[in-house]
LUMGUTI-128202 format. One record per residue: residue number from 1; z, y, x of N, C-alpha, C in turn; chain. Coordinates in steps of 0.1 Angstrom, whole numbers, plus 5000, padded with zeros to 4 digits. Each point is the difference from the previous one (the first is absolute). Example, Ala and Ser with C-alpha at 12.3 -4.5 7.8 and 13.67 -1.06 7.14 Angstrom:
REM residues 2
(site 1,(5078,4943,5132),(5000,5012,4991),(5000,5012,5009),A)
(site 2,(4993,5011,4996),(5000,5011,5009),(5008,5011,4992),A)
//
This chain:
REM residues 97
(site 1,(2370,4740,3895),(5006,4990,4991),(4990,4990,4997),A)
(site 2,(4989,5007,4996),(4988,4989,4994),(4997,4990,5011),A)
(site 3,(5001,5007,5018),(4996,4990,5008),(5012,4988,5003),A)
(site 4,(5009,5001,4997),(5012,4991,5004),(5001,4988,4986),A)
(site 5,(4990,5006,4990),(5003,4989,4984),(4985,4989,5009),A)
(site 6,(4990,5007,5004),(4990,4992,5007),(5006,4989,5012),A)
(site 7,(5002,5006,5009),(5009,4995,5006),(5009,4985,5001),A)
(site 8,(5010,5003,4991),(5003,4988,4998),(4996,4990,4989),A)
(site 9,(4987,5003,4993),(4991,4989,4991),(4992,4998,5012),A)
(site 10,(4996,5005,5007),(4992,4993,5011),(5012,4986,5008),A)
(site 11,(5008,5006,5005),(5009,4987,5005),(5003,4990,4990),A)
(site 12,(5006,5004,4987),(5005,4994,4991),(4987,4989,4999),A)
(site 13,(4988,5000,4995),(4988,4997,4997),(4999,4990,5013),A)
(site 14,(5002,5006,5015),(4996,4990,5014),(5016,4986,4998),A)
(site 15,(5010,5003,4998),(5010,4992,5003),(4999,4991,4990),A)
(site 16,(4994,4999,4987),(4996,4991,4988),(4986,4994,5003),A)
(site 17,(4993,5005,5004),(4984,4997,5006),(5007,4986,5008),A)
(site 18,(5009,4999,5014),(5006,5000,5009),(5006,4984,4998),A)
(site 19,(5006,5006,4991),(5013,4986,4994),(4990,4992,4992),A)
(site 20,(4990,5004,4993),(4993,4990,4989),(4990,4992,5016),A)
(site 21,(4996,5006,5004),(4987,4994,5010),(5007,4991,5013),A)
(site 22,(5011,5007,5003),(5006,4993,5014),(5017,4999,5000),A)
(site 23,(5001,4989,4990),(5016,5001,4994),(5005,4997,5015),A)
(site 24,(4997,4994,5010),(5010,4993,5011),(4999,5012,5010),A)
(site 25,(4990,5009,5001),(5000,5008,5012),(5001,5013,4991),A)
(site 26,(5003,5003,4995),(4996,5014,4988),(5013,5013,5008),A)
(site 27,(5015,4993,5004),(5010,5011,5006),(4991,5002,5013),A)
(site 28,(4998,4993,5010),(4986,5001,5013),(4992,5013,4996),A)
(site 29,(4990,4993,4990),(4995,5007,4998),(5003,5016,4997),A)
(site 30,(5008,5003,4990),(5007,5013,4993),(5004,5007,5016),A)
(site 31,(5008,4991,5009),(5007,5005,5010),(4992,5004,5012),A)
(site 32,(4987,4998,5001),(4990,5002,5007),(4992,5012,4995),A)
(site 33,(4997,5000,4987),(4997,5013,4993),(5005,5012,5001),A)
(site 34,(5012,4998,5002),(5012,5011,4999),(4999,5007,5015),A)
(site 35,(4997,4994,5005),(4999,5000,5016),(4991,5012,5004),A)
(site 36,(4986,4991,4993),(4990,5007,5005),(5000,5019,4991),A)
(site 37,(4999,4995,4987),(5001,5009,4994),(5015,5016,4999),A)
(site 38,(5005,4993,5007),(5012,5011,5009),(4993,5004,5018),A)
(site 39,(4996,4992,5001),(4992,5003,5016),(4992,5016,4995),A)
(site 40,(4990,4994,4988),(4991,5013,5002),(5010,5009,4990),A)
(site 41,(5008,4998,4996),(5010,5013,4993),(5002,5005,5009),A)
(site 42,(5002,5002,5011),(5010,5001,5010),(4987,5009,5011),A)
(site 43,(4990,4992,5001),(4991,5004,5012),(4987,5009,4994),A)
(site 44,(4999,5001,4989),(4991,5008,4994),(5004,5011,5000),A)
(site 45,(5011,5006,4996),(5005,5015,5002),(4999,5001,5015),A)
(site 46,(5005,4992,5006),(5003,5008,5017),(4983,4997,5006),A)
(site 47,(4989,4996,4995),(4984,5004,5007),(4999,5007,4990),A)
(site 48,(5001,5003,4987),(4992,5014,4992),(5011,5012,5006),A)
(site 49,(5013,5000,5010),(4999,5010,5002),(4997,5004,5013),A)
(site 50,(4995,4989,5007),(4996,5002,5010),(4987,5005,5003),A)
(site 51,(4990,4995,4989),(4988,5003,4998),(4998,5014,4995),A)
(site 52,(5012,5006,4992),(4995,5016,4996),(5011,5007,5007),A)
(site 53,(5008,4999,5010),(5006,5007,5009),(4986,5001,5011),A)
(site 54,(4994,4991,5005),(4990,5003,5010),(4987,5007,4993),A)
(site 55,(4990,5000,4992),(4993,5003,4991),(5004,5011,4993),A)
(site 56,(5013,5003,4993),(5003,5009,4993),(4994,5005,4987),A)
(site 57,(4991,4989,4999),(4997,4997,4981),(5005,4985,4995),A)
(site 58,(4999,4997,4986),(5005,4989,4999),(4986,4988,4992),A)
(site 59,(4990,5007,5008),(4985,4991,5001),(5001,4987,5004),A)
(site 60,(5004,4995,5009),(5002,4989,5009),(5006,4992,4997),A)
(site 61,(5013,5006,4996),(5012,4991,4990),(4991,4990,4990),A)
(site 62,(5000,5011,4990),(4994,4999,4986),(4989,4988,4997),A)
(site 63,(4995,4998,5016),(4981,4995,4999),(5006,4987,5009),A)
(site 64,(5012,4999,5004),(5005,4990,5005),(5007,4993,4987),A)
(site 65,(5008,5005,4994),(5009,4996,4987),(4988,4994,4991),A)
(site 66,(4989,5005,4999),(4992,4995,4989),(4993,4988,5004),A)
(site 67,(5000,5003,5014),(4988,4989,5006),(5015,4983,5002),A)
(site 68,(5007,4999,4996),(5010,4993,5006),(5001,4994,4983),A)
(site 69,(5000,5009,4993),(5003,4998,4983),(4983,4991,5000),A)
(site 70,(4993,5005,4999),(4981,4991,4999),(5001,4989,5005),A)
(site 71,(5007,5000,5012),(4998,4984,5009),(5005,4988,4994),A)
(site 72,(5019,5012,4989),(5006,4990,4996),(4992,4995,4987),A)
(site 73,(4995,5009,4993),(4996,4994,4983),(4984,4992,5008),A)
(site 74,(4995,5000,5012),(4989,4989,5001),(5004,4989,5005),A)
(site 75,(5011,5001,5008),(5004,4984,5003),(5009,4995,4986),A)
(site 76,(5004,5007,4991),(5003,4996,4986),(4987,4996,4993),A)
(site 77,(4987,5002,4999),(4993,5000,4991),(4993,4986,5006),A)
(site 78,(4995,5002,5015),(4994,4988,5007),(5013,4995,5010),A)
(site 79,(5008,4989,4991),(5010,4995,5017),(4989,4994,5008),A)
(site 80,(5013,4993,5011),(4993,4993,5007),(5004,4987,4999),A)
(site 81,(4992,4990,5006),(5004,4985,4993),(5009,4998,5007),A)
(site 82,(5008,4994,4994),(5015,4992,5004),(4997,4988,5008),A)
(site 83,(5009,5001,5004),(5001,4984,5011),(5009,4995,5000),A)
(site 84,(5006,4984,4997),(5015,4994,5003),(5003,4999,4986),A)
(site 85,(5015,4996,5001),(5010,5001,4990),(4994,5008,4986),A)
(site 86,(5000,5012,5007),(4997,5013,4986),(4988,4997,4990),A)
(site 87,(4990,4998,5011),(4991,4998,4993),(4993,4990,4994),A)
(site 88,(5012,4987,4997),(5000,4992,4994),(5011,5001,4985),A)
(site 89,(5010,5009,5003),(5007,5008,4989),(4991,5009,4988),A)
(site 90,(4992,5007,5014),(4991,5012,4987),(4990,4991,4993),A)
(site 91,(4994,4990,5007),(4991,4991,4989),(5008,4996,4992),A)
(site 92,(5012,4996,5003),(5004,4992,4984),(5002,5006,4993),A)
(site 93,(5006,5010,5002),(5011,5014,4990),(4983,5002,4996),A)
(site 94,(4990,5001,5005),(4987,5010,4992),(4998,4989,4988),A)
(site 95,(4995,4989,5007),(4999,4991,4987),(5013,4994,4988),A)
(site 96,(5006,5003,4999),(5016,5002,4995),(4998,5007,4985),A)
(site 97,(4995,5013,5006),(4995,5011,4992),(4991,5000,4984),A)
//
């Protein structure tokens, strides 16, 4: 239960992020999101069971899942610089602030 209240404060929190920063592309964006973030719902179960059907511990999984979660909170902490359209949106919205 506690992970499904997380869950959707995470989306709820990205689709407001979303609509304040990129009012004209923000459904794009959300719809692109959805995309990716159902890709790995979807494909994460079928390699962690692929990885501890062959292996037969759930080491490999687990050190994959974490290493996937690290990559995401460092390209959160350091992005990378924008280019185009966007990243003349995130300068203004920053100075906005």
């Amino acid at each position: 239960m506690l992970f499904g209240f997380t869950f959707m404060d995470v989306t709820t929190l990205t689709i407001s992020w979303t609509r304040q920063r990129m009012p004209a592309d923000s459904a794009r964006f959300v719809g692109v999101l959805t995309a990716v973030y159902g890709t790995g719902q979807v494909a994460g179960p079928i390699a962690a069971g692929w990885m501890v059907s062959g292996s037969g511990h759930y080491q490999g999984a687990l050190i994959g899942a974490a290493s996937i979660v690290c990559a995401g909170a460092l390209a959160t902490i350091f992005p990378a610089e924008r280019k185009g359209a966007y990243a003349k949106t995130a300068r203004t919205s920053a100075v906005k602030r």
